[in-house]
N, C-alpha and C positions, 0 to 999 in steps of 0.2 A: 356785312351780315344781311342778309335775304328774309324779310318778312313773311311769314308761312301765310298765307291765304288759303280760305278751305270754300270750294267752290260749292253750290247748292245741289245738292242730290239726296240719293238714298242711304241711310246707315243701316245694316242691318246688325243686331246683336239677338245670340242665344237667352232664349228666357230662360233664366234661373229654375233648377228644380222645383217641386212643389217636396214641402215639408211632408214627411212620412206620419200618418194620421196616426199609429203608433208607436211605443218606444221597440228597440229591436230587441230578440230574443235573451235572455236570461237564463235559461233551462240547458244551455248546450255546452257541456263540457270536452275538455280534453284528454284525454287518457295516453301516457307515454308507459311502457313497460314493458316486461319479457312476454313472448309467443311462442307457441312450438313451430307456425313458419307463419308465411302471407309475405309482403314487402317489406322493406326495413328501412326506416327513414323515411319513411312517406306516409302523412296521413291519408285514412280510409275515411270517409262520413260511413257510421252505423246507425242505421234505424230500424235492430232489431235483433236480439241473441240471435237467431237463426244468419243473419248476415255475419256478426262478428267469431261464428263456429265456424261457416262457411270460408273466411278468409283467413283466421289465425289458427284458427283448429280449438283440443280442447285445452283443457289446462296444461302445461307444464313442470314438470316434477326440475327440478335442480337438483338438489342434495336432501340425502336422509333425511326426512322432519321439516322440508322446504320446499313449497312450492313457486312458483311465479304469481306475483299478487293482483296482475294485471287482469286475469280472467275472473276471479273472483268481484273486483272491482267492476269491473263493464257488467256482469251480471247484477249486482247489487243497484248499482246507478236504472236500470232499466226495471228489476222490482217494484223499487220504488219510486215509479212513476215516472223515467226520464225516455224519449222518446226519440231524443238524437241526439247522437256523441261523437269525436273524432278520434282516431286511435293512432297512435306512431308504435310501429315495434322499434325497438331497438337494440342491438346485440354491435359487436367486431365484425365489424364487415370488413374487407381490403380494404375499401373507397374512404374509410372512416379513419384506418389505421393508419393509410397513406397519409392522409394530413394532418394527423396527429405526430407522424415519424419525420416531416417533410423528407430529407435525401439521407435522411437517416438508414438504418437496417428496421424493414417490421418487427415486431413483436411476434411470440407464440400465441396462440389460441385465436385464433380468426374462427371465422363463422365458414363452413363447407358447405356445398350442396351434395345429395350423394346423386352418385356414376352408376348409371349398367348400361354393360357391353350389349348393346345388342346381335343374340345367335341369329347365324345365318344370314350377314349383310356388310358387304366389304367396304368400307371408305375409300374412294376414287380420289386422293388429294392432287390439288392443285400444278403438283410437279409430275404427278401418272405415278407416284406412289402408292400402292394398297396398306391398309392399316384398316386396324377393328374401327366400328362404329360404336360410337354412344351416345346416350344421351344423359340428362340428368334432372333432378329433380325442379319444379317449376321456381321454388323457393329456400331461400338454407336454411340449415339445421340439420339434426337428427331425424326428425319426422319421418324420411322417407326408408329408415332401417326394414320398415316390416314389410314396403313392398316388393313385390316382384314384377317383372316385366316380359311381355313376351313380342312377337309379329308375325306378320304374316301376308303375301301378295296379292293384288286384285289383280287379274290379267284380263285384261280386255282387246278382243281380234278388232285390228283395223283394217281398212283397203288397201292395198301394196302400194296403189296410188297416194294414200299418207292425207287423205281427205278427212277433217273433221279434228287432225292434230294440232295442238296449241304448242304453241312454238314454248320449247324448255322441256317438253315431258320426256322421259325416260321409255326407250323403248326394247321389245329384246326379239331379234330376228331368230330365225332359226327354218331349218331346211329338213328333206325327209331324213337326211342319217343323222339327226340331232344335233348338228353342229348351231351352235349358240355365239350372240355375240350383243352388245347394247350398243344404242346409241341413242343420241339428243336430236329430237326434233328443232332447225334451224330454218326458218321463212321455207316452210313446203320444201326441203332435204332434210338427209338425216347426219349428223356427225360422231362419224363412227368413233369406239369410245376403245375397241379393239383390244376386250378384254380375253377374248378364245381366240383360237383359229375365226375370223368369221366367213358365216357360210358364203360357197360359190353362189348363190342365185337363192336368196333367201324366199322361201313359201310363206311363210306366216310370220306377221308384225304384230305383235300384243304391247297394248301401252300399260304401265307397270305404274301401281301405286303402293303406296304403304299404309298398313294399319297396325295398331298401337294395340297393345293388349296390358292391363293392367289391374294384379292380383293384388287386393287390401282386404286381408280376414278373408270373409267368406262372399266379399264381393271382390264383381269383375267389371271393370269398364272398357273401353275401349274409345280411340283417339283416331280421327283421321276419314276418309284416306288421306292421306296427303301424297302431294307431288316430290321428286328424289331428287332434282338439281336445284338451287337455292332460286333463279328464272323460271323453275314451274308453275302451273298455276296450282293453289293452293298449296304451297310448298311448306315442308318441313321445315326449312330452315327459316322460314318467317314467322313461326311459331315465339310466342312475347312470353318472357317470365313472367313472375308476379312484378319484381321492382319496376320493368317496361311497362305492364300493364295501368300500373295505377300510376306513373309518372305524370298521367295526366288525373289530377285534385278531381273532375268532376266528376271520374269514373265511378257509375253506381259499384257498391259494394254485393259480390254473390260469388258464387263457386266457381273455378275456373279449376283447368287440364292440371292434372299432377306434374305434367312431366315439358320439359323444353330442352332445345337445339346444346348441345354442349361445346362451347368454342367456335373460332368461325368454318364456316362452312367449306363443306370441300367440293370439287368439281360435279360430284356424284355419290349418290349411294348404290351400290349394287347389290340387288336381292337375289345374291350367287346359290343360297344356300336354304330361299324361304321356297313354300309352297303355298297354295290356298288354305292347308292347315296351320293352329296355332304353332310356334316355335318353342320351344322348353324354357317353360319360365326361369330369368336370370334374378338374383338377388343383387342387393348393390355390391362395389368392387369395393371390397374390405379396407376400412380404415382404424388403424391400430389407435387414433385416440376417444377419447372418451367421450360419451353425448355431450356433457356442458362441456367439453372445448371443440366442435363443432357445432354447438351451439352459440358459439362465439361467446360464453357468458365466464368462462374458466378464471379471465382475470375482471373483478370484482372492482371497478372505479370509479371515479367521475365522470374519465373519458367516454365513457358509452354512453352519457345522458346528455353531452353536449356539445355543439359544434367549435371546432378549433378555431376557429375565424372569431367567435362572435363568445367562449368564454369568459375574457377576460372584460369584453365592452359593457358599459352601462349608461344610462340615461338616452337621449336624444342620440350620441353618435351610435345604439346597440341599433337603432331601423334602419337606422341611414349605412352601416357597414353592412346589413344584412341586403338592402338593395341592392348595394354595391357587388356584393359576391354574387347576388339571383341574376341581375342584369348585366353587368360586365365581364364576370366571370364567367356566368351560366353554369352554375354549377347550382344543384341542391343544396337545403341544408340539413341539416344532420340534429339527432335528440330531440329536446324541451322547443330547441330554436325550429325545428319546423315547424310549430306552431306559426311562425312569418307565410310558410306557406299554404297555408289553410283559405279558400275564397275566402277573400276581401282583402285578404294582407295584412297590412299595417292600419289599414282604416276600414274600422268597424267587421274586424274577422267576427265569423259568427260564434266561437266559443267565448262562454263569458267567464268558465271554472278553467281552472287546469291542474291536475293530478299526477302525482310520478311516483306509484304506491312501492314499485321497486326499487325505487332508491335507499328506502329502508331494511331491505337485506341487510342478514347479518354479515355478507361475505363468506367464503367459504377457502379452503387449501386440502391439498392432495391429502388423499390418506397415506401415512405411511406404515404397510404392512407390516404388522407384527412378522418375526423369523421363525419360521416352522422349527419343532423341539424335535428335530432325529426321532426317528423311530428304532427303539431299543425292544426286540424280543427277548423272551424272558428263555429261561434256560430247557437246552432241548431236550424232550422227553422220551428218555431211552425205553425203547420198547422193551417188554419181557423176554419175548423171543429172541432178542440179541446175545443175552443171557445164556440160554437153556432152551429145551426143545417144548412144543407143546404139550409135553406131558400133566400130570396131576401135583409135579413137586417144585414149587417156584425158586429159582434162586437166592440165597443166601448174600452172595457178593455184590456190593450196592457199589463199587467202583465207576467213576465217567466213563463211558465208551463213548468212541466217537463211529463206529463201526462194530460190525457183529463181532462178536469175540468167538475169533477161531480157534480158540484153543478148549472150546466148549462143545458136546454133541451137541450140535443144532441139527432145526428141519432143513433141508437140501436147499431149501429154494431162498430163503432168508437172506435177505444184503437188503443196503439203503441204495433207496433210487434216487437218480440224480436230481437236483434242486430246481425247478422251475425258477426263472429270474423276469419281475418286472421289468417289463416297458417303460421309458419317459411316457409321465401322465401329464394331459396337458388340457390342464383345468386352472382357472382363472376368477370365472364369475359363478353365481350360483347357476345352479342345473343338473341336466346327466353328464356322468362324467364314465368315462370307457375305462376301463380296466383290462389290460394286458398283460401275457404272460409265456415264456420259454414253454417247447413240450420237456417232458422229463421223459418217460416211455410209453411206449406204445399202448392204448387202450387203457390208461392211467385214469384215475380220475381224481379230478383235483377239487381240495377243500379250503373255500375263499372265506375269511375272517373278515369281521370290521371291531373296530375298536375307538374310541377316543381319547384314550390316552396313550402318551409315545411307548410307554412300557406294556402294551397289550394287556395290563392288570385286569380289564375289564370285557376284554376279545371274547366277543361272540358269534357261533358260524351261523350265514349268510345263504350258502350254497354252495353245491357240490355237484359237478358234473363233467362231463370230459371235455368241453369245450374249452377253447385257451384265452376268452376273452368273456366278461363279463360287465354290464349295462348298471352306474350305481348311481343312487341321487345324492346329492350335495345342495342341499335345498337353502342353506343359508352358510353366510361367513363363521369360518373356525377349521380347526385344524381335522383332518381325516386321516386316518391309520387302517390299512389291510395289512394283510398275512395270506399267502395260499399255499397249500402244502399238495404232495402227490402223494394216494396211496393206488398200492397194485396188490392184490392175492396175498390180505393183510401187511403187507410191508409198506413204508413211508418214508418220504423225500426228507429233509433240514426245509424248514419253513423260512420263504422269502417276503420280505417284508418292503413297507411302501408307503409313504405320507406324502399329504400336499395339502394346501392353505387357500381355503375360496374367500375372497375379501371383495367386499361391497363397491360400489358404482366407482370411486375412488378418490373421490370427493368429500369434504364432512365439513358442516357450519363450524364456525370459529367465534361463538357468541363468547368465548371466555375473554378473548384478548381483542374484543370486538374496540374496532375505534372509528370514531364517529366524523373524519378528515370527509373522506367521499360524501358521504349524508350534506355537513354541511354546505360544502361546494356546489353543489346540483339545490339547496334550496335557495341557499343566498342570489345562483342564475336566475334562479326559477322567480324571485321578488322582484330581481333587475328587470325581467322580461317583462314579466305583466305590469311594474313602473310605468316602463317604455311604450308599452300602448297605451297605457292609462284607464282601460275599461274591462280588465281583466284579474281575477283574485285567484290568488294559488293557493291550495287545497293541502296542506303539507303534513307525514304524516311522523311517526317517530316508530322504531324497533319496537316489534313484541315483547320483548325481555326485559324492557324499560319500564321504573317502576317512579313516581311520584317525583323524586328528588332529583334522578336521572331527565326527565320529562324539565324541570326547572331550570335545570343545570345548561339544559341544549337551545332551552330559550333566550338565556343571556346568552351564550357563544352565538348564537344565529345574530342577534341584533350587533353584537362587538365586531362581526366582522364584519359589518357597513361601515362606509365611509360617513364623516359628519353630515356630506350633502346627499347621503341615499338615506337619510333617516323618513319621508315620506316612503319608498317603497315596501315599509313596514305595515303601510295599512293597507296595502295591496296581498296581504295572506293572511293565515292564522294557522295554529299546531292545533293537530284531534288526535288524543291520544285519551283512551288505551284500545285494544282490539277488542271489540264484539263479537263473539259466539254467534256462527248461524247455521242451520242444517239445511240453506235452499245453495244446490250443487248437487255434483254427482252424489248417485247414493243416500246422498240424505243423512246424511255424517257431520257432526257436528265440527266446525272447522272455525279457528279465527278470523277473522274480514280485515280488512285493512280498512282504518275509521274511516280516510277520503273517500271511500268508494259507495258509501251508502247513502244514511239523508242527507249528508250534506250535497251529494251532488244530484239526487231526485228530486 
């Protein structure tokens, strides 16, 4: 063995930090819960309602009598007097569901973004196949039902010599008898893309961009230009959602584009069909399920508030696995647990609250529609005239006819006209609903009933005119009953009859059979979590409909289901229960608050 000798020179060693002259912030909580969009699974820093509208939107509606508790709470926290918060939305994302199912089969109710086709622009795929374009909303959810979308071409003349072209733009040649054709600027040539005939000796090169048009209410925005090959400059297809956007923590929080790229890109877009004017506003491509289950919120768990990886960890291994998945795995995390993700990490993040006011949902299950009661008309009212003629002396004989009685002088013209026959009505939700109808005879005019009970006991006429279709409202859920009959030069049809069932969003709380598994689970994480840093208190809150004994009851279950050595992470939280009344939100309508969301965290 070799005795170490340490020759005389220089050591250099890093001076130790200097102590921070104060203690770190106090005032900055965490806010996890439902959005109508923005990112999901990533925290935002907000420092200021106007930021946290701008990226989640406004409140949230769920179910009749329920809204998301998340916006209420960011609003309340900044009332009184809080000045920066960090927000996670959270919903069924794939990404979420994926790991939660590992090679399993996913689940129903994921979270969508909505589709419009955009008119007027062909998708050039990769193989030289043509297919529609679209694109889709920046963020999921429902949010984007109410808009609509349009576009439109910037064409701009270049030199034939292709001077001033940035290599990837999209261009569209064309000669004096209008023959057309695109191609891609490639280092000063062009590669034809050889979607026409293209022209023998092209005259004119126009470089071709895109713009976005986009109808919300009674505003219009507009997005772009952008460039049509995924290589162009400002190109379309580099266009970032919201989850890409804020993937990076230190992005300040403010409004971004409605709309981004849908799937990956294709070779080109071609603007076959746009001009320099707007194109006909598209609405999104129809999805038959319901806002809360493209809202990703339909199934009601624990799972959506926390990461698969790191639900079941606690104490010192719950950082160290969370490392493990952000660093070796590289993957995000997901619910309460991105809280891990917030600057600073694991030491000295700067939220010092943390809040998950929707965990306290009541839960919610499908409505199941009452069965509409047949529509029974009551008995047909035989006319006089079928009888006897119109003279001064009425008939006698009260026998059913089902037709004129030929065996009587009648007036020549007297017979029943044929029966007009409803349409399939195809109504669902509240609204106007179309009413349709067979013709019976010519120059007929027809007399439309409404009623609300199946046996028309209480049928009342609506209108009467010769047209064959008529515009009615169904303004709320329950059952609706029509009747239209034909008359012509006094004579009348057998009256057709017609009911159908408008029933609500399709969704309805389930406070009756309410259980409190989920609640528990996401609070008991939520004490392991803030343990595990050990500088962090959890804000927790309890159901609306919970009343004293209930509130007691959930506090012994909360502490029973720690283990003997997490009995410290008990003073890392505390329960606020009951809900406070406040009328600062929309309107100015007195509304419940969810207790974590006020002073305790301003």
């Amino acid at each position: 063995m070799y005795l170490r000798h340490f020759l005389p020179g220089l050591a250099i060693a890093p001076r130790p930090p200097a102590a921070a002259d104060a203690m770190p912030r106090m005032d900055v909580a965490l806010f996890v819960g439902f959005a109508a969009r923005g990112p999901v699974h990533r925290p935002v820093a907000i420092e200021g309602l106007a930021a946290f509208r701008a990226v989640f939107g406004d409140d949230l509606p769920l179910v009749p009598g329920h809204a998301a508790a998340l916006g209420p709470s960011v609003r309340a926290f900044f009332a009184n007097g809080g000045t920066r918060c960090h927000v996670v939305r959270v919903c069924r994302s794939a990404a979420l569901e994926a790991l939660w199912r590992g090679n399993g089969p996913l689940g129903e109710g994921m979270a969508s973004a909505g589709r419009f086709r955009l008119a007027g622009v062909t998708a050039l795929h990769r193989d030289e196949a043509p297919g529609d374009a679209f694109v889709r909303a920046a963020s999921l959810g429902s949010w984007a039902d109410h808009i609509q979308v349009t576009a439109r071409i910037e064409r701009v003349a270049i030199p034939l010599d292709l001077k001033g072209l940035a290599p990837g733009e999209l261009v569209e040649l064309s000669d004096a008898s209008g023959e057309r054709d695109y191609a891609v600027a490639r280092d000063g040539a062009l590669e034809a893309l050889h979607w026409a005939s293209p022209p023998a000796a092209p005259e004119r090169i126009d470089r071709l961009r895109l713009v976005l048009g986009i109808g919300d209410g009674d505003r219009f925005v507009t997005m772009g230009p952008f460039g049509l090959t995924p290589d162009a400059p400002a190109s379309w297809f580099s266009v970032l959602d919201d989850d890409a956007a804020y993937a990076d923590s230190d992005r300040v929080a403010a409004a971004r584009d409605l709309l981004a790229p849908d799937g990956p890109p294709p070779r080109a877009w071609l603007p076959i069909g746009l001009t320099e004017d707007w194109a006909p506003l598209t609405s999104p491509v129809h999805d038959p399920r319901t806002p809360i289950e493209r809202d990703g919120l339909s199934r009601f768990d624990a799972e959506l508030f926390l990461d698969p990886g790191l639900a079941d960890s606690r104490g010192a291994s719950l950082v160290a696995q969370a490392q493990y998945l952000r660093e070796a795995n590289n993957r995000a995390l997901f619910g309460i647990h991105a809280a891990l993700c917030v600057p600073g990490g694991t030491d000295f993040p700067e939220p010092s609250l943390i809040a998950v006011p929707d965990a306290a949902q009541p839960g919610w299950t499908p409505v199941v529609p009452e069965p509409l009661d047949p529509p029974r008309p009551g008995p047909f009212a035989v006319p006089a005239s079928w009888r006897g003629h119109d003279g001064p002396c009425p008939p006698e004989d009260e026998a059913p006819l089902s037709a004129p009685d030929a065996t009587r002088f009648l007036d020549c013209g007297t017979r029943l006209l044929p029966m007009p026959a409803f349409l399939p009505v195809d109504a669902e939700e509240p609204g106007p609903v179309l009413l349709q109808w067979s013709p019976s005879e010519p120059d007929a005019i027809y007399v439309l009933m409404e009623a609300g009970r199946a046996d028309f006991s209480d049928a009342i006429e609506i209108w009467r005119g010769p047209d064959l279709e008529r515009l009615v409202d169904a303004p709320r859920a329950g059952s609706y009953y029509y009747a239209v009959r034909a008359e012509l030069d006094g004579n009348v049809s057998r009256t057709a009859v017609t009911g159908f069932r408008i029933s609500n969003a399709g969704w309805e709380a389930d406070t009756a059979h309410y259980r409190d598994d989920a609640l528990l689970t996401v609070q008991r994480a939520l004490l392991r979590l803030c343990g595990a840093l050990g500088d962090q208190f959890a804000l927790l809150g309890l159901p609306e409909h919970y009343r004293a004994d209930a509130a007691a009851a959930h506090r012994d279950r909360l502490a029973e289901g720690l283990a003997a050595n997490e009995a410290a992470a008990l003073q890392h939280g505390a329960l606020y229960h009951p809900w406070p009344v406040t009328t600062a939100g929309p309107g100015g309508v007195p509304r419940p608050l969810p207790p974590q969301g006020g002073g305790q965290t301003g």
